[in-house]
DRENVOGU-902652 format. One record per residue: x, y, z of N, C-alpha, C, O in turn. Coordinates in steps of 0.02 Angstrom, whole numbers, padded with zeros to 5 digits, always signed. Layout:
N
XYZXYZXYZXYZ;...
//
This chain:
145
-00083-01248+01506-00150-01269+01523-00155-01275+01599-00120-01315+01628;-00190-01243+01624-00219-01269+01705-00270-01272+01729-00308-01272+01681;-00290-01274+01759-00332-01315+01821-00416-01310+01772-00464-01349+01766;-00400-01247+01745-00501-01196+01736-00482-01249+01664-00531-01286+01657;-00441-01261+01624-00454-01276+01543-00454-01373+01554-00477-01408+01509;-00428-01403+01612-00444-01472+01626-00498-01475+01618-00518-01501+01565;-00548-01449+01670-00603-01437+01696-00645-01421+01614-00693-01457+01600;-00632-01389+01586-00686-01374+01523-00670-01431+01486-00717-01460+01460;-00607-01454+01480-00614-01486+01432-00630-01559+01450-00641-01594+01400;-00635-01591+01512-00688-01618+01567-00755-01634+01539-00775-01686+01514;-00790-01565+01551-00848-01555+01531-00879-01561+01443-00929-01573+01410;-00813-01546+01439-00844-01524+01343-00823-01609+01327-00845-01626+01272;-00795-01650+01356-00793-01742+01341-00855-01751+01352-00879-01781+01304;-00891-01739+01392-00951-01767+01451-01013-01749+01397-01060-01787+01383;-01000-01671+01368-01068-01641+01333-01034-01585+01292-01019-01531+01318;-01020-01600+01222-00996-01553+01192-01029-01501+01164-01003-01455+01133;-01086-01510+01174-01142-01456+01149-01150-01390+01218-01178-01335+01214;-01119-01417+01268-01118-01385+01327-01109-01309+01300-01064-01289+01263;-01162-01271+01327-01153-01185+01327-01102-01174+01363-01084-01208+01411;-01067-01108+01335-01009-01079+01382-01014-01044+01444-00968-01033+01484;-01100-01021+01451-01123-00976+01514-01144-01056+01577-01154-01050+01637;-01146-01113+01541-01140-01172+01591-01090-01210+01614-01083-01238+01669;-01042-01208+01549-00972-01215+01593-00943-01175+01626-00905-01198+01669;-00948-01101+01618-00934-01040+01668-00968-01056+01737-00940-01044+01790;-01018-01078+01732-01061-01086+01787-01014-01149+01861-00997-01149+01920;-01013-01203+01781-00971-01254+01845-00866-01246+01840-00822-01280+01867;-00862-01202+01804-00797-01170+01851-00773-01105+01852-00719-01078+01837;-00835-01083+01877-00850-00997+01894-00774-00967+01862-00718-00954+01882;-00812-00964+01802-00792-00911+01759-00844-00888+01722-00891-00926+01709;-00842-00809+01697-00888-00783+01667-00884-00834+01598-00842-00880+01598;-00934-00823+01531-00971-00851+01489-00899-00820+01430-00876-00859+01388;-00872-00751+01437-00852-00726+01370-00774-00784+01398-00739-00817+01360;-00766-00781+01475-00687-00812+01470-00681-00869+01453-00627-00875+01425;-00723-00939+01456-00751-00981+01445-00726-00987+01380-00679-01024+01365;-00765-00943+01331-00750-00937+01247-00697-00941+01244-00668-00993+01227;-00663-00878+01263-00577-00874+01263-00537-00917+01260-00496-00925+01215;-00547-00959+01319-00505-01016+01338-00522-01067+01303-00476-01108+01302;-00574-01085+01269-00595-01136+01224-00576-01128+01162-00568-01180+01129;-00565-01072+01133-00543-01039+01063-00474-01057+01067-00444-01096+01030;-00451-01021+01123-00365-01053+01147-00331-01137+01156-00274-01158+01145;-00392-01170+01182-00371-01218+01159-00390-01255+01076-00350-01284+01039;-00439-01248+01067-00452-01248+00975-00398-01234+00947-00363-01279+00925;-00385-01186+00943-00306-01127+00916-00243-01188+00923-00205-01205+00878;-00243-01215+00991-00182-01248+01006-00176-01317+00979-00122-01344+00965;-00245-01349+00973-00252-01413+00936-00278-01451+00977-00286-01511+00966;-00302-01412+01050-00302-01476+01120-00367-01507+01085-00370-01565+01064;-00416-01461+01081-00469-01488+01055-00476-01477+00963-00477-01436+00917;-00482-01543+00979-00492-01569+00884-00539-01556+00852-00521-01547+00794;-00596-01549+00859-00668-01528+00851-00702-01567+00903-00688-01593+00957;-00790-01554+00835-00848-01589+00890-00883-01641+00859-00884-01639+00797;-00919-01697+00892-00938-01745+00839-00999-01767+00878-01000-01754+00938;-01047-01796+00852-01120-01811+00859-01080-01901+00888-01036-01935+00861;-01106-01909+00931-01099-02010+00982-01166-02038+00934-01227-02027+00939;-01133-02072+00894-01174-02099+00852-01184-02175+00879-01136-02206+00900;-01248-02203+00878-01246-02255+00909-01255-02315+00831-01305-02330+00797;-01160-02342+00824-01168-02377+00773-01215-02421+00744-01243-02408+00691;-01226-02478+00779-01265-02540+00771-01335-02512+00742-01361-02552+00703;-01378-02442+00754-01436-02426+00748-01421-02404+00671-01451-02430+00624;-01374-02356+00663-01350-02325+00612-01326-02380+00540-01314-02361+00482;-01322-02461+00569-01323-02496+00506-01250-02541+00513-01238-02590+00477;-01212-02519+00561-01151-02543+00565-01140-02578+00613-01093-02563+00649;-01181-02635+00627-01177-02693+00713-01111-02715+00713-01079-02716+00766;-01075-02741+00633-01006-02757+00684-00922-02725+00691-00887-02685+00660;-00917-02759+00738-00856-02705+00774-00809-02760+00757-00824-02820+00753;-00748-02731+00748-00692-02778+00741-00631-02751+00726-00622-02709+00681;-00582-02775+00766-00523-02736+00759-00459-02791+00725-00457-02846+00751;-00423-02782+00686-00397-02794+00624-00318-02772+00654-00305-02716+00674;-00262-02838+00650-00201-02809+00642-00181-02834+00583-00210-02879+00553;-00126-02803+00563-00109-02783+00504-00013-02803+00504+00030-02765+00526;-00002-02866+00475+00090-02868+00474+00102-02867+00410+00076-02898+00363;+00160-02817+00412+00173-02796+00332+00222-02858+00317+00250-02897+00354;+00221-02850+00246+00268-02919+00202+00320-02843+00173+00301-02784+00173;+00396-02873+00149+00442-02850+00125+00409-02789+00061+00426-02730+00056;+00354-02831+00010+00308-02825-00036+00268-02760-00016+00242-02729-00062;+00259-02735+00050+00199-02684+00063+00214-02623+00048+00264-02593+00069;+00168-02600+00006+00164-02502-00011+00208-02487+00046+00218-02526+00093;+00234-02424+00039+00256-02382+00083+00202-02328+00126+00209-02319+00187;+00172-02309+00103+00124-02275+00139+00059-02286+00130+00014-02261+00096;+00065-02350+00188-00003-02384+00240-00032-02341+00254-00076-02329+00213;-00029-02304+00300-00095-02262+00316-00133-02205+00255-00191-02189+00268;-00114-02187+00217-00136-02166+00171-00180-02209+00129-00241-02205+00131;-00145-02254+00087-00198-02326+00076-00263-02349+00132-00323-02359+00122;-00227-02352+00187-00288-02394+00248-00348-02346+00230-00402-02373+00216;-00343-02276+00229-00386-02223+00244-00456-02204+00178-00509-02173+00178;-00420-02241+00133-00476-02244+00066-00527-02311+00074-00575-02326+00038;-00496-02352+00147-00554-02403+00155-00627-02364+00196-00612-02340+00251;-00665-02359+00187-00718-02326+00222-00736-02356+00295-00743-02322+00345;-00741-02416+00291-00748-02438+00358-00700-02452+00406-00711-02479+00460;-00641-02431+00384-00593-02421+00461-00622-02340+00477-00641-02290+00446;-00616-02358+00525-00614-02300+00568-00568-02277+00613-00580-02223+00639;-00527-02301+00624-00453-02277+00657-00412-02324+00642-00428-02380+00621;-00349-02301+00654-00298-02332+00618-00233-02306+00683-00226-02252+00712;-00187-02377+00690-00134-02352+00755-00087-02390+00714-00097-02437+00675;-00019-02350+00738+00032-02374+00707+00050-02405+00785+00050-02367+00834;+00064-02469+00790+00099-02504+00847+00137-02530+00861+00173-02534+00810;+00163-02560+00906+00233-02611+00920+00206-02697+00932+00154-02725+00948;+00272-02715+00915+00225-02779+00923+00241-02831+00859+00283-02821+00816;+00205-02880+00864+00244-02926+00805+00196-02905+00736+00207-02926+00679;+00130-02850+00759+00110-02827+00710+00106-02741+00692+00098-02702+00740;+00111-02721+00643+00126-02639+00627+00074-02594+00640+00090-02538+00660;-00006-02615+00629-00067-02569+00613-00096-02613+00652-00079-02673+00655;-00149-02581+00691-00226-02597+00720-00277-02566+00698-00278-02509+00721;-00319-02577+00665-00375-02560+00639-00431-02556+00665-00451-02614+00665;-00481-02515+00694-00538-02506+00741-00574-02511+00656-00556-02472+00612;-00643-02579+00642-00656-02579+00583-00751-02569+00611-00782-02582+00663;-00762-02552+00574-00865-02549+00583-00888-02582+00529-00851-02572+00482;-00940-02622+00515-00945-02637+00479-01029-02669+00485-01058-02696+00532;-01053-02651+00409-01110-02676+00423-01155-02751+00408-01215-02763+00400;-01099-02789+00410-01107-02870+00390-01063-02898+00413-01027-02862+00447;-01041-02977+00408-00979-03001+00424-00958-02993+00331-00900-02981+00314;-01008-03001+00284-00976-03004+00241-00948-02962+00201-00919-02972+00148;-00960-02893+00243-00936-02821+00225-00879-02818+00255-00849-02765+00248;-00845-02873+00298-00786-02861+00325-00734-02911+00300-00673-02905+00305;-00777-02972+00266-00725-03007+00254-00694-02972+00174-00639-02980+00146;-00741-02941+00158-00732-02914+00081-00668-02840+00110-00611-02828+00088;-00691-02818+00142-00640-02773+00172-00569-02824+00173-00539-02830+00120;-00549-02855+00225-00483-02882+00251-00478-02923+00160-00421-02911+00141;-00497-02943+00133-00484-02972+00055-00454-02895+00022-00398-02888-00004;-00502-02845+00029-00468-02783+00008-00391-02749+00019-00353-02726-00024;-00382-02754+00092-00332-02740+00129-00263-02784+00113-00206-02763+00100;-00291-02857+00117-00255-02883+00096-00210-02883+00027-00149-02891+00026;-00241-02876-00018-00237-02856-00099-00195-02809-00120-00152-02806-00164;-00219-02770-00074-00186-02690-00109-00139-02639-00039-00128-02579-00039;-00119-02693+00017-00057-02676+00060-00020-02728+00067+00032-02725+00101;-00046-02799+00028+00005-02858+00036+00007-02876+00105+00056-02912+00114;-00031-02864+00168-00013-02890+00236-00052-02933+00244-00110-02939+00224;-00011-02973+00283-00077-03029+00335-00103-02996+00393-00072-02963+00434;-00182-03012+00390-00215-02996+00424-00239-03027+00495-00251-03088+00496;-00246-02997+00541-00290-03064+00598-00350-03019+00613-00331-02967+00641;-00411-03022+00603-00469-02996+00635-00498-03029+00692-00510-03089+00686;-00513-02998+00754-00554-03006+00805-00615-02969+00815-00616-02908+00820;-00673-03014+00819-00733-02976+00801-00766-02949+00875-00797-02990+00909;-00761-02907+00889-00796-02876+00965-00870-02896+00982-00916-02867+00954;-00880-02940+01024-00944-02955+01054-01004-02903+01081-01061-02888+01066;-00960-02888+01124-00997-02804+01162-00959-02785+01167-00901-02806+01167;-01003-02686+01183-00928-02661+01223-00968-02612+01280-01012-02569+01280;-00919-02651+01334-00952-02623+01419-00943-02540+01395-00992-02501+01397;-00880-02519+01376-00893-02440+01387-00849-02423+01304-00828-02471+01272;-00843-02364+01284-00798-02355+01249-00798-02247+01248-00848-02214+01258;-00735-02221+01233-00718-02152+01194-00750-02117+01279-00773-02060+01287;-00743-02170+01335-00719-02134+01401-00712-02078+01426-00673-02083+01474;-00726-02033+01419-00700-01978+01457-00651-01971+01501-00662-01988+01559;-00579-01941+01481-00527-01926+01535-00516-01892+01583-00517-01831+01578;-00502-01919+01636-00512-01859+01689-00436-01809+01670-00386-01844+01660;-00430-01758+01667-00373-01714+01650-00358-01694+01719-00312-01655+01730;
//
């Protein structure tokens, strides 16, 4: 990867709907090489797909809350497979730490979340700690490459 596929993939964080004859434009390359190099990274996995910035809270889901997760002797073996049939996590990190999982959760009640972590709890055997997110100044950042 160098300098021209930072640069797109830069741009394609910023505006993924971005035409290829406009990212050619801001790193003068023609429109077909653009493709190329974007297919090439697709191909490679750099880029994962594309997704619509949904603005949760409007969409029904105001709260935010992120969820760790410490397994008991008792817990399934394969957590993330289980975590992933919950609908309202939305990401899932395996971490270090005195706890195993962090859970990025959405949710559209508090009582849609406490019924969640009762869920979680139940059927992975872990104790839970939820912290419910107030605001958030920024989030899904754009990296400078």
């Amino acid at each position: 990867m160098d300098s021209k596929d930072r640069k797109i993939l830069e741009l394609l964080q910023e505006d993924g709907r971005l035409g290829y004859a406009a990212i050619g434009k801001r790193v003068k390359l023609s429109a077909s090489s653009v493709h190329d190099r974007v297919r090439k990274l697709e191909k490679a996995g750099v880029i994962r797909g594309y997704r619509a910035d949904v603005d949760l809270p409007a969409a029904g889901f105001p709260i935010t809350a992120i969820v760790s997760l410490a397994l008991s002797p008792s817990s399934p073996a394969d957590i993330p497979g289980l975590i992933a049939e919950f609908p309202l996590v939305e990401s899932c990190y395996s971490v270090a730490g005195d706890n195993s999982y962090a859970l990025m959760v959405r949710a559209p009640s508090t009582a849609a979340l406490e019924d969640l972590l009762d869920g979680l709890r139940a059927t992975l055997e872990v104790t839970t700690r939820a912290t419910i997110v107030l605001s958030t100044p920024f989030e899904h950042r754009p990296l400078e490459l």
